[in-house]
C-alpha positions as CSV (number, residue, x, y, z in Angstrom):
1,X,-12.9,18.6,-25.0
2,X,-12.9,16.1,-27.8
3,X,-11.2,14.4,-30.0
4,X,-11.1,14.9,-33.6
5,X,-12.7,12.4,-36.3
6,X,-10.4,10.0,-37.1
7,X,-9.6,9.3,-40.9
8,X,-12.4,8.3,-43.1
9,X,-11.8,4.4,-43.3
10,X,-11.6,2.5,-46.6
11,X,-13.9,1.1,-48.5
12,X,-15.6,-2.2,-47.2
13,X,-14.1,-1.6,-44.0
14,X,-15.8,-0.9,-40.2
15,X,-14.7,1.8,-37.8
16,X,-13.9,0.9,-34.7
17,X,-16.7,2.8,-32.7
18,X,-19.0,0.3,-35.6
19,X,-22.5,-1.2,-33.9
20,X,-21.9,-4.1,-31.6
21,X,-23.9,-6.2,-33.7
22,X,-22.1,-7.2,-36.8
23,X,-23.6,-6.6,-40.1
24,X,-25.2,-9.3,-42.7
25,X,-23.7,-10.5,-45.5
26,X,-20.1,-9.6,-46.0
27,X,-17.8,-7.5,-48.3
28,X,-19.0,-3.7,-49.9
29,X,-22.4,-5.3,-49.9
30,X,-22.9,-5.8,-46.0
31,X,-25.9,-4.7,-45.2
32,X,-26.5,-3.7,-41.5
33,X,-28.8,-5.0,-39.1
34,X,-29.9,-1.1,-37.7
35,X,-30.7,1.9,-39.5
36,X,-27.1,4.1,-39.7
37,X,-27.4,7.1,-36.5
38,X,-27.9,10.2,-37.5
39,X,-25.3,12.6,-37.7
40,X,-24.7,14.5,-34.2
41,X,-25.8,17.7,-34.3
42,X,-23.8,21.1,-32.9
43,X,-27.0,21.3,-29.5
44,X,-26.0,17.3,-29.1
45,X,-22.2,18.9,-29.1
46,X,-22.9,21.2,-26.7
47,X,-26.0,19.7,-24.0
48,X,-23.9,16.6,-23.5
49,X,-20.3,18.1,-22.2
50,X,-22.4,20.5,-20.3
51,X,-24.5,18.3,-18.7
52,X,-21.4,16.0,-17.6
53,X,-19.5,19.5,-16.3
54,X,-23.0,20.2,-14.1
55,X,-22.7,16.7,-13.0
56,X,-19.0,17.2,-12.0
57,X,-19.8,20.0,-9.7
58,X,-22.9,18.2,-8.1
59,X,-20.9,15.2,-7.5
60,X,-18.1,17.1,-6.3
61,X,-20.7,19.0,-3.9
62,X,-19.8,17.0,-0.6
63,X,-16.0,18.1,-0.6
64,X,-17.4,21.8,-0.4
65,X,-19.5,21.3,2.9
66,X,-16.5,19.8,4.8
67,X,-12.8,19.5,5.5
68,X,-12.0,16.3,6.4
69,X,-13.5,13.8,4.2
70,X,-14.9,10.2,5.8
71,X,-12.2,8.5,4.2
72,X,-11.0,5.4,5.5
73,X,-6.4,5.7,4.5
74,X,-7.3,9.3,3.5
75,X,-5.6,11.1,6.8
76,X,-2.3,8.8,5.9
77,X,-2.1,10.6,2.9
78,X,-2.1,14.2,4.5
79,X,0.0,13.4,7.0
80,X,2.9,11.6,5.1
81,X,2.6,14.7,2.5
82,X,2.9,17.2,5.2
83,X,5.5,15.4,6.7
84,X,7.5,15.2,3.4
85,X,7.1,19.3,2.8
86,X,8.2,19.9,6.6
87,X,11.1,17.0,6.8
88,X,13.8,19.9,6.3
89,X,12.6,22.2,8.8
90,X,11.6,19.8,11.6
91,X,14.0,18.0,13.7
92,X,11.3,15.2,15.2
93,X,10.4,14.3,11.5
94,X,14.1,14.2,10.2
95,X,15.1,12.4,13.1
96,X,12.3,9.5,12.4
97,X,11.9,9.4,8.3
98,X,13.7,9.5,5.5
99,X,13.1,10.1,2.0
100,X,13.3,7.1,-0.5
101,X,12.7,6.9,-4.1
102,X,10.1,8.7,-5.9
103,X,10.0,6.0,-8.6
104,X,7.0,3.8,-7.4
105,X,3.7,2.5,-8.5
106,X,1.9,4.1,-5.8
107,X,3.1,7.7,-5.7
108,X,1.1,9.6,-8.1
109,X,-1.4,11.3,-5.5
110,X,1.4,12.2,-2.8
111,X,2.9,14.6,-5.8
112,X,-0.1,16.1,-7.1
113,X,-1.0,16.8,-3.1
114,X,2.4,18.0,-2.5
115,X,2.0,20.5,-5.2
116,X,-1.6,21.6,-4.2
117,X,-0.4,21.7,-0.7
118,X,1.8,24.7,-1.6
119,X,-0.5,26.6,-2.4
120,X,-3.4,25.7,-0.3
121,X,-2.4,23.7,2.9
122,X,-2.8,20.1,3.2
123,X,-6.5,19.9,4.3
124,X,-7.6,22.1,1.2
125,X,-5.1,19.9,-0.8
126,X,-7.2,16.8,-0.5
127,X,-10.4,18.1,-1.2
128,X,-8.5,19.3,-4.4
129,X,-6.7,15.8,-5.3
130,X,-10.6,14.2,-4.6
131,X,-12.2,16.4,-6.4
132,X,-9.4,16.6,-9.5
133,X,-10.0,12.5,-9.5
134,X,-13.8,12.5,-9.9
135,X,-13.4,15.3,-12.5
136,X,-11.1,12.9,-14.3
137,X,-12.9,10.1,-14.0
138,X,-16.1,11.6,-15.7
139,X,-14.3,13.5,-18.3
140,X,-11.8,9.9,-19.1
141,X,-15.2,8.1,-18.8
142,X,-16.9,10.4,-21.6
143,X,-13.7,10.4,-23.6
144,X,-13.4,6.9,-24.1
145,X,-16.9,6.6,-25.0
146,X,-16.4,9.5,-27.2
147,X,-13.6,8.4,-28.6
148,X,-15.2,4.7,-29.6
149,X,-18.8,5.6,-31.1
150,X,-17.7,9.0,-32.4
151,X,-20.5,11.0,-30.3
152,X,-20.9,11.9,-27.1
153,X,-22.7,9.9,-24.8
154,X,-25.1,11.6,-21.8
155,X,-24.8,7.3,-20.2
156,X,-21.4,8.9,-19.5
157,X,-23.0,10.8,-16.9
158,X,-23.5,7.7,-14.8
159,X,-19.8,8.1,-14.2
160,X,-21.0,11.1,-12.0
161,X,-22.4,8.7,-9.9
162,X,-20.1,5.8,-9.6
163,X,-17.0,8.0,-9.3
164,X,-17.4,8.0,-5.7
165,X,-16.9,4.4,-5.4
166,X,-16.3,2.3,-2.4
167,X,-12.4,2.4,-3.0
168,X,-12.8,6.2,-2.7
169,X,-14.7,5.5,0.5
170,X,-11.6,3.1,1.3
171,X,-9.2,6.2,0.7
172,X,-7.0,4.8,-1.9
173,X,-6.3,7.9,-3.8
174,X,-3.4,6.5,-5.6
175,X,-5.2,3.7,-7.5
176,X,-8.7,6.2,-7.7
177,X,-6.2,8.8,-9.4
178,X,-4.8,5.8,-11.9
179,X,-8.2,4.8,-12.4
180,X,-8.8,8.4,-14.0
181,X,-6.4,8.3,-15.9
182,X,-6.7,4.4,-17.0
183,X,-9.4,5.5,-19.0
184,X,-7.6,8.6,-20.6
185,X,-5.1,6.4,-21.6
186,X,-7.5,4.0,-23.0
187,X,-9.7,7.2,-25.3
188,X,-5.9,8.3,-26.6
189,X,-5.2,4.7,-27.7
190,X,-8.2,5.0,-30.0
191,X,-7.5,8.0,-30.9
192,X,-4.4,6.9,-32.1
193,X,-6.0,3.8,-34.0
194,X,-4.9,4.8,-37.7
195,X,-1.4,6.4,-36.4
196,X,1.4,4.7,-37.1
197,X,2.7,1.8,-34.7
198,X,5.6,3.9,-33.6
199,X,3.4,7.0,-32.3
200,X,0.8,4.6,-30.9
201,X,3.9,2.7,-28.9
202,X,5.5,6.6,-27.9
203,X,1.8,7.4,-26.7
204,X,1.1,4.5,-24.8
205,X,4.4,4.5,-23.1
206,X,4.3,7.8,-21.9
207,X,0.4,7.3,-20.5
208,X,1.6,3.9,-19.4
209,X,4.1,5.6,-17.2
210,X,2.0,8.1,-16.0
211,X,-0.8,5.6,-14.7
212,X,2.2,3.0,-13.2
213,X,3.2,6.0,-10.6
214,X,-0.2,6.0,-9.6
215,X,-1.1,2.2,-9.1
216,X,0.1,-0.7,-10.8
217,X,-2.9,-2.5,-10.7
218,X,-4.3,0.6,-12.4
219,X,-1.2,0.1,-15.2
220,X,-2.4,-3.7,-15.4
221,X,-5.7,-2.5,-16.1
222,X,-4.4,-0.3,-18.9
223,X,-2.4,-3.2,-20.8
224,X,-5.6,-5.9,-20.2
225,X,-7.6,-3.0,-21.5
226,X,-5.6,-1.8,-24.6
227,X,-5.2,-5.4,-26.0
228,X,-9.7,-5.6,-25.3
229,X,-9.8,-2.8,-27.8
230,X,-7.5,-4.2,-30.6
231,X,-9.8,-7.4,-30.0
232,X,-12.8,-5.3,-30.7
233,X,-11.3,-3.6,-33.3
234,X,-10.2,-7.0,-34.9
235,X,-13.5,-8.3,-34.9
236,X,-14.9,-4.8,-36.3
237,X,-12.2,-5.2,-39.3
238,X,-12.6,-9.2,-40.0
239,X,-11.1,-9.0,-43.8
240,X,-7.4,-7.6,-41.7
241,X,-4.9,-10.4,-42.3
242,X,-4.8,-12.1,-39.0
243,X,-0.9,-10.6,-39.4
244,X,-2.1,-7.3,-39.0
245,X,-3.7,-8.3,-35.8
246,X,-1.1,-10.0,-34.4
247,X,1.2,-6.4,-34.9
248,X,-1.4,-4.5,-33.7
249,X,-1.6,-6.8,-30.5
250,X,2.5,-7.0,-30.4
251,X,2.3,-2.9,-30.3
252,X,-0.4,-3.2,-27.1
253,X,1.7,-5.7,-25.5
254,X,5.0,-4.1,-26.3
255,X,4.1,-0.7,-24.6
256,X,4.3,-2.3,-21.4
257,X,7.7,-3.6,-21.7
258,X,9.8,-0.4,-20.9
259,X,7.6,0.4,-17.9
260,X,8.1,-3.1,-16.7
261,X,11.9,-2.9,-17.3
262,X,12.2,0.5,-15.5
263,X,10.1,-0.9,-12.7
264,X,12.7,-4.4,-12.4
265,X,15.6,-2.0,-13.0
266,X,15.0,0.8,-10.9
267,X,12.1,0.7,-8.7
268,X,12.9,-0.1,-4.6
269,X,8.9,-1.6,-5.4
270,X,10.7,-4.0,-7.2
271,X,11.9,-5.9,-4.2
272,X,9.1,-6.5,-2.4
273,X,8.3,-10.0,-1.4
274,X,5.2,-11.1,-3.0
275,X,2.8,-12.2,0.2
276,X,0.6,-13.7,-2.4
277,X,-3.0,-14.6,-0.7
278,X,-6.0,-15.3,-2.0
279,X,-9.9,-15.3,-1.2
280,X,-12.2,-17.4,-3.1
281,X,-14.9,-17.2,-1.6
282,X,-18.4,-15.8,-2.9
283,X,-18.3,-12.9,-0.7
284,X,-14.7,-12.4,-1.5
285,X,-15.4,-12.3,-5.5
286,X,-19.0,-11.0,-5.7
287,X,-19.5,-8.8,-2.9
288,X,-17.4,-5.6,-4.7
289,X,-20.4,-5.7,-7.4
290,X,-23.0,-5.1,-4.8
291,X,-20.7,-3.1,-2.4
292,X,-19.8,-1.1,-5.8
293,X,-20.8,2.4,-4.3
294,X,-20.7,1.2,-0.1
295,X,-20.3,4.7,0.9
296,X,-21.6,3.5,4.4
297,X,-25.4,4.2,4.3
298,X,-26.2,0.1,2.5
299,X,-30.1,1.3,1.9
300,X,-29.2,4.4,-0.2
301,X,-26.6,2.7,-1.9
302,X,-28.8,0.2,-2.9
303,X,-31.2,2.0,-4.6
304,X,-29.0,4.2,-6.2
305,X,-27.1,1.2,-7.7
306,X,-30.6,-0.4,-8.8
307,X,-31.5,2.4,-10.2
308,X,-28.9,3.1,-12.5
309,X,-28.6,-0.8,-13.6
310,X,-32.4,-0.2,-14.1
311,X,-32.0,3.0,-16.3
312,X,-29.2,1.6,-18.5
313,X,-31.3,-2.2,-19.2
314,X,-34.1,-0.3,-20.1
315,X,-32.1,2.3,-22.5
316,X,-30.9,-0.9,-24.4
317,X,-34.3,-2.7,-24.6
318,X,-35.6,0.3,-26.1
319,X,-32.1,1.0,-28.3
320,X,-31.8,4.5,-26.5
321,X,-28.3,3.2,-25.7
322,X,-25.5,0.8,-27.6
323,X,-22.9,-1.0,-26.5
324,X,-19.1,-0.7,-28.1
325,X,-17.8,-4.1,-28.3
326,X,-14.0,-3.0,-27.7
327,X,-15.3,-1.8,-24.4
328,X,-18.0,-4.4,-23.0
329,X,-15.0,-6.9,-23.8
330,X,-12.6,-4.5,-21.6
331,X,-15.2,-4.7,-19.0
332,X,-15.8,-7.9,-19.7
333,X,-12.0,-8.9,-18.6
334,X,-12.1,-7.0,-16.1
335,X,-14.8,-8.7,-14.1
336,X,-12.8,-11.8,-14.9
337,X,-9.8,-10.1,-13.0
338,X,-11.5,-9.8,-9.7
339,X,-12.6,-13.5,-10.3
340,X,-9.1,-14.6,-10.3
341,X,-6.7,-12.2,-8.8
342,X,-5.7,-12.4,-5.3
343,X,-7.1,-10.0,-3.1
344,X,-3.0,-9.0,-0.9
345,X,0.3,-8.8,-3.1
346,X,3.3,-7.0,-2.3
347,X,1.9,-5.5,0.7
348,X,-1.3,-4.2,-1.0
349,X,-4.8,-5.4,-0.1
350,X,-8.1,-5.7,-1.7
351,X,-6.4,-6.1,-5.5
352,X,-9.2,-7.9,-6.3
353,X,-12.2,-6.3,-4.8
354,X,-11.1,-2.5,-6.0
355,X,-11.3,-3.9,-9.9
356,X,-15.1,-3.6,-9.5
357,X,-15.4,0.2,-9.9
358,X,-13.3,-0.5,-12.8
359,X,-15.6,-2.7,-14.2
360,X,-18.3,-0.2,-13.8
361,X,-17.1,3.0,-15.1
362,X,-15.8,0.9,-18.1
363,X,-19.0,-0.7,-19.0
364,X,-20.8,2.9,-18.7
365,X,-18.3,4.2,-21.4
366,X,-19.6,1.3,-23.6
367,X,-22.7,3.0,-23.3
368,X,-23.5,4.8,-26.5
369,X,-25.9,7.5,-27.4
370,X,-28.5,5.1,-29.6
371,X,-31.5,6.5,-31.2
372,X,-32.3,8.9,-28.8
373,X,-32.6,12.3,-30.7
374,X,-33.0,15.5,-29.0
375,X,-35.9,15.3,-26.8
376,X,-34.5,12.0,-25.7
377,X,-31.3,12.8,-25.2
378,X,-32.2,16.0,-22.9
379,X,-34.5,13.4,-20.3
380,X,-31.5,11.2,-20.1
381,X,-29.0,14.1,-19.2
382,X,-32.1,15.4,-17.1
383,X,-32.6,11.7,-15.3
384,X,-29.1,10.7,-14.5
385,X,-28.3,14.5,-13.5
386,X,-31.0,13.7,-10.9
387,X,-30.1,10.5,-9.9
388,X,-26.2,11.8,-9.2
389,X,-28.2,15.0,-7.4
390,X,-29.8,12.2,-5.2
391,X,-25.9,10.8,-4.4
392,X,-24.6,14.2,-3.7
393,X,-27.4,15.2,-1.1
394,X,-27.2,11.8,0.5
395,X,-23.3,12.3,1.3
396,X,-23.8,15.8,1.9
397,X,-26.0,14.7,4.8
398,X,-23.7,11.6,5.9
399,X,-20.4,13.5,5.8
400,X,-21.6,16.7,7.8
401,X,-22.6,14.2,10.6
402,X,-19.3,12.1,10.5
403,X,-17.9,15.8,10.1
404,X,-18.5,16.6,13.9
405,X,-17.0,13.1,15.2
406,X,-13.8,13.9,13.5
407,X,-13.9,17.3,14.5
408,X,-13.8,16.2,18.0
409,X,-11.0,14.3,17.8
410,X,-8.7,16.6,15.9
411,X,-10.1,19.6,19.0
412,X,-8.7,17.3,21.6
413,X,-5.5,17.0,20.0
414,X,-4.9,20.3,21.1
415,X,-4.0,18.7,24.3
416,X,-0.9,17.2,22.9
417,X,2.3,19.1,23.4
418,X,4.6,19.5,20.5
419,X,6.9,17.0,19.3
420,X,5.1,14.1,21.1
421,X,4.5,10.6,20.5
422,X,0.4,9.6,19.6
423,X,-0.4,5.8,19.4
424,X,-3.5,4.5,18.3
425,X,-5.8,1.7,19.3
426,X,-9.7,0.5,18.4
427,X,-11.8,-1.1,20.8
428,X,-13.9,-2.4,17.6
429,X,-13.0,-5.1,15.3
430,X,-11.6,-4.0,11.6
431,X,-14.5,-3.8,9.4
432,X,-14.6,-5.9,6.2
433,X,-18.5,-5.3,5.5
434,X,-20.7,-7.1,4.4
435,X,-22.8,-7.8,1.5
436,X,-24.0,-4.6,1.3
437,X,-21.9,-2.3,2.8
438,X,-18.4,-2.1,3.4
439,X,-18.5,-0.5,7.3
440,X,-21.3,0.6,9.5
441,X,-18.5,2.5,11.8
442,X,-19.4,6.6,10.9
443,X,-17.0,8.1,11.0
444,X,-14.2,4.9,11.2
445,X,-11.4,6.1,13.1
446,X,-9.1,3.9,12.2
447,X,-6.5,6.6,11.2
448,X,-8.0,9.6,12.6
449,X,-5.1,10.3,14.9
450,X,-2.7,10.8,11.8
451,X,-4.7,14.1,12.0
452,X,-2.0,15.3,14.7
453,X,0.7,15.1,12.9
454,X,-0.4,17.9,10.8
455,X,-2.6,20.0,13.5
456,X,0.0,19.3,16.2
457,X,3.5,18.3,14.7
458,X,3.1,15.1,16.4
459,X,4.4,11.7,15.4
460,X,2.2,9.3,14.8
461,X,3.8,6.0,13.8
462,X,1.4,4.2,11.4
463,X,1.1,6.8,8.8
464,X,2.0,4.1,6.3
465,X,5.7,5.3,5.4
466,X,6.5,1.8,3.9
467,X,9.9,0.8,2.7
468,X,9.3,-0.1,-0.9
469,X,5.6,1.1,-1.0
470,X,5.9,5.1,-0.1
471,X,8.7,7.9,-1.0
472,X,8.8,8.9,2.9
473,X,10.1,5.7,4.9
474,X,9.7,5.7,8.8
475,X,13.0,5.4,10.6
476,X,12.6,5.3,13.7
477,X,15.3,6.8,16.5
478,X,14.4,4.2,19.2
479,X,13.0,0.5,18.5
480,X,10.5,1.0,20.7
481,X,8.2,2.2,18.3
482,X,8.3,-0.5,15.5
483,X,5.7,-2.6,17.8
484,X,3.1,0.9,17.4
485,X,4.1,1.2,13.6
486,X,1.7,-1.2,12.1
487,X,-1.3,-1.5,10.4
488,X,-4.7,-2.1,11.0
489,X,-3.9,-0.4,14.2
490,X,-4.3,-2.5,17.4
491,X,-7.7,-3.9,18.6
492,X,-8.3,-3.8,22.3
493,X,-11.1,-6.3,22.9
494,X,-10.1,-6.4,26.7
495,X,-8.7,-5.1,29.9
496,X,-5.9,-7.2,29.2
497,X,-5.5,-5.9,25.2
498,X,-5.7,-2.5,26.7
499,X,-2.9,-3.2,29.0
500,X,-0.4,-4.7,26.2
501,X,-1.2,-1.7,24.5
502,X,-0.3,0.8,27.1
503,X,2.5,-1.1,28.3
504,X,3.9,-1.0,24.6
505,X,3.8,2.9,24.7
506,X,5.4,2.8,28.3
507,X,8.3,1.2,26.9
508,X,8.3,4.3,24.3
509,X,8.0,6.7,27.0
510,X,10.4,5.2,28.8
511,X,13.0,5.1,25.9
512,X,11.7,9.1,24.6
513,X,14.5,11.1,26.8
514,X,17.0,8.8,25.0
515,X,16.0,9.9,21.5
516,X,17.8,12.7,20.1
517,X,16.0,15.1,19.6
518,X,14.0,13.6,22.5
519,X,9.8,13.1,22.6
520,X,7.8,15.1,24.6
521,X,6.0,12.7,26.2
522,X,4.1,9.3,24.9
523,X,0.2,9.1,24.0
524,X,-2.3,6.9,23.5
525,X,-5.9,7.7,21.7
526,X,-7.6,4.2,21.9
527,X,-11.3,5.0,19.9
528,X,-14.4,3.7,21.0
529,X,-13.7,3.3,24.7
530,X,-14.4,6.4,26.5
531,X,-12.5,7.3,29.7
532,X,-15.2,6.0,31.7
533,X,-14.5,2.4,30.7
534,X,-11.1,2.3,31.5
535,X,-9.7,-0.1,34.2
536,X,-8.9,2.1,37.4
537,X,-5.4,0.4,38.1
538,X,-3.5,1.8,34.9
539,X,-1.3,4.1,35.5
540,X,-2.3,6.7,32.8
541,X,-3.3,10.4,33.0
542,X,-6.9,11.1,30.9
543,X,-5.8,14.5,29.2
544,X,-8.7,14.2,26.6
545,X,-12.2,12.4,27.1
546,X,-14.4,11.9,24.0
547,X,-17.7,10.6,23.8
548,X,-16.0,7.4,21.9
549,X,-12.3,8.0,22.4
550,X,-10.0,8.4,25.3
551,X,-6.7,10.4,24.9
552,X,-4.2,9.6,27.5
553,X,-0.6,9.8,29.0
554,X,1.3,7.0,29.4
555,X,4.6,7.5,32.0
556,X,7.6,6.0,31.5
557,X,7.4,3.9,35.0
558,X,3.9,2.3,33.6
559,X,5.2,-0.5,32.5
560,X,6.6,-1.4,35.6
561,X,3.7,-0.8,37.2
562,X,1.9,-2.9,34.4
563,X,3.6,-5.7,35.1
564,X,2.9,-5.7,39.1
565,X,-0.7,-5.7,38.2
566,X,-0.6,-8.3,35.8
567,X,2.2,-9.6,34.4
568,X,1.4,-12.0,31.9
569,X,0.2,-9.1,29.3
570,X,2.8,-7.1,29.2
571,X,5.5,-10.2,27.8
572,X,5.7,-10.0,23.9
């Protein structure tokens, strides 16, 4: 897929894929500081696009070897979508949600999941969405680089690699998905460079739109990087009246507008209080650069992430690769964003931190082909295929391991009867990560159990079914559950943790027969601490022991019970 050339500029003018490095002298007579590239040839046309398809499938390798992902939010997602396809048909789920609008910034992924899931099942489904968003993000990545220095670049297949980021690792398919198609948005609006301001403001709109369902700090990204490019371009075309800049800058800007307005106007988003907090420190700001492919083994990562900074320096000392200046100045900006934005607004965390994969994947599309010719261009598509082989059989390895772990856990749901109640509980602290990775849990089960509502028609309260921030909105029948519906989910760091916890699904239990429909039965699944580590006086009944999870019965006279035992831990 690419785009076709653009018109043939004027006389004494610069196209807007032009060298970085300006050219001497000025006028007709400029004289340039590097040789003119040679045309691209038809095996260029052809090695490049199929190199980056061959590094599509050998990134996408992982999702083929299992079925449940080591994603952190990724069993959410499954869950709320199945729960939105069944709502009609199952009493338990129509008693407890409810739909809302579909008109958010963070909905994108449960409709392209809810139409896979028809025709696949919801496990299937994911792998699908995952996979559709790393094939976007190469093929956007390429595009844009495509669509700035007029050749295709085989740098873009360094998107390969970086397209399973450490916000994929965190789950976020919403604002991976917008990422994608950030930088489709971004190829289109230089495609659209000569076109008149009224199809470029249609165009961006429409793409605009698109992107804001999926994140909106994805459609931020897409305004900051828009007006980057008309910068770029403004630099590239210096004898422009600085009034032709300023429209060109008004049409970037103004594309925004209507989104912004439909959003104010129409959006249950809209209303969200803003919860504004901020982290300033150095491992707050600087830590998603190193942590920029954490995929939870730090000393692969490492390398991996050396190695590719190392391969792209030494293609530009050698001017085997260019940079766009449009671009680096979007990437650029971008790296300024995670300086200065907070990292939790309207109920959304790590705002900041997830901007670094943007930075990436937006500095690799600067990336241009340089003077490589044939033979070079084959060894870079050969090296960087290799390097995102390396990746793939890493994960490969990691996620058939964490495979088995979350494998247990969804066989020992069997145990729960239909139409129950299944709370959830850690006995380890919630991981934040470090310098170099972002969790050394494997797998984390920090939403694991949101794998019963689809395996056992369950309810699990914490699917994140947000008022505001989701299109299915958790209503609960009894008030008794609010207290299990939040997230992280609750850390037990003692006997007397454990105990609130089980006393706060007691008072479920003991409030199930009056729901209508009524629960059969409340659960607990508190991960890492096994059955053997549980206090003897609790009045619970182990129906499932793990080798780091327990899976238990709470009765509706345990909190009664609780109380006698110790009473202090029970009082909210």
């Amino acid at each position: 897929m690419s785009f076709p050339a653009s018109p043939v500029p004027a006389a004494g003018s610069r196209s807007a894929g032009a060298s970085l490095l300006p050219s001497i002298g000025g006028g007709d007579t400029a004289r340039p500081l590097r040789p003119p590239m040679p045309a691209e040839s038809r095996l260029d046309r052809l090695l490049v696009p199929g190199a980056l398809a061959l590094a599509v499938l050998v990134a996408g390798l992982p999702l083929m070897l299992v079925e449940t992902p080591p994603f952190f939010d990724y069993p959410n997602h499954l869950a709320r979508v199945d729960a939105i396809a069944r709502l009609g048909s199952d009493p338990l789920l129509s008693a407890n949600f409810r739909l809302s609008s579909f008109l958010l910034p963070n909905v994108l992924s449960d409709l392209v999941l809810l139409a896979f899931q028809a025709i696949a099942g919801p496990y299937a489904a994911g792998r699908m969405l995952v996979f559709l968003t790393i094939a976007l993000t190469v093929a956007g990545v390429a595009l844009l680089g495509r669509a700035a220095q007029k050749r295709w670049s085989p740098w873009a297949i360094l998107a390969a690699l970086f397209a399973t980021n450490e916000m994929v690792f965190w789950g976020f398919l919403n604002y991976n998905l917008g990422l994608a198609l950030l930088f489709f948005g971004l190829a289109l609006w230089l495609h659209l460079a000569e076109r008149p301001a009224w199809q470029r403001l249609l165009a961006g709109v429409a793409v605009g739109l698109l992107i804001f369902l999926a994140h909106l700090v994805a459609f931020g990204l897409y305004a900051v990087g828009c007006v980057m490019l008309e910068l770029g371009r403004a630099w590239h075309h210096r004898q422009d009246s600085v009034e032709s800049v300023l429209r060109r800058l008004a049409v970037a800007v103004a594309q925004i507008l209507p989104i912004l307005v439909l959003h104010l106007a129409a959006s249950p988003a809209s209303g969200l209080p803003m919860d504004i907090r901020f982290d300033m420190s150095a491992w707050g700001k600087f830590s998603p650069f190193f942590r920029v492919l954490s995929s939870g083994n730090p000393e692969a990562d490492r390398a991996m992430l050396l190695a590719a900074l190392g391969l792209a320096a030494l293609g530009l000392v050698l001017r085997r690769a260019r940079l766009d200046l449009g671009l680096t100045l979007a990437a650029l900006a971008y790296a300024g964003l995670v300086l200065v934005l907070p990292y939790a607004a309207l109920g959304s965390f790590f705002l900041d931190s997830r901007i670094a994969a943007a930075v990436a994947l937006t500095a690799i599309a600067a990336l241009g082909p340089g003077r490589l010719g044939r033979p070079g261009t084959a060894i870079v598509c050969l090296v960087l295929l290799g390097l995102v082989g390396w990746r793939s059989a890493v994960l490969s390895a990691d996620w058939r391991d964490q495979a088995f772990g979350i494998g247990d856990a969804r066989a020992a749901f069997a145990v729960l009867p239909e139409g129950a109640v299944l709370a959830s509980a850690s006995a380890r602290p919630f991981e934040l990560g470090d310098w170099r990775a972002t969790r050394y849990n494997k797998p984390t089960h920090e939403h694991t159990a949101a794998y019963a509502m689809i395996d056992r028609h369950v309810l699990v309260p914490n699917i994140y079914a947000k008022a505001g921030q989701n299109p299915l909105v958790f209503t609960p029948t009894i008030p008794e559950l609010l207290p299990l519906a939040g997230n992280p989910i609750p850390r037990i760091v003692g006997d007397d943790d454990l105990r609130r916890f089980v006393g706060d699904v007691a008072r479920v239990a003991r409030a199930a027969g009056e729901a209508r429909p009524p629960f059969a039965g409340a659960y607990a699944v508190v991960w890492h601490r096994p059955c053997t580590s549980w206090p003897a006086d609790l009045p619970v009944r182990f129906t499932a022991c793990g080798r780091d999870f327990a899976i238990v019965e709470v009765p509706a006279d345990a909190v009664d019970a609780i109380a006698q035992t110790a009473p202090n831990t029970t009082s909210r």
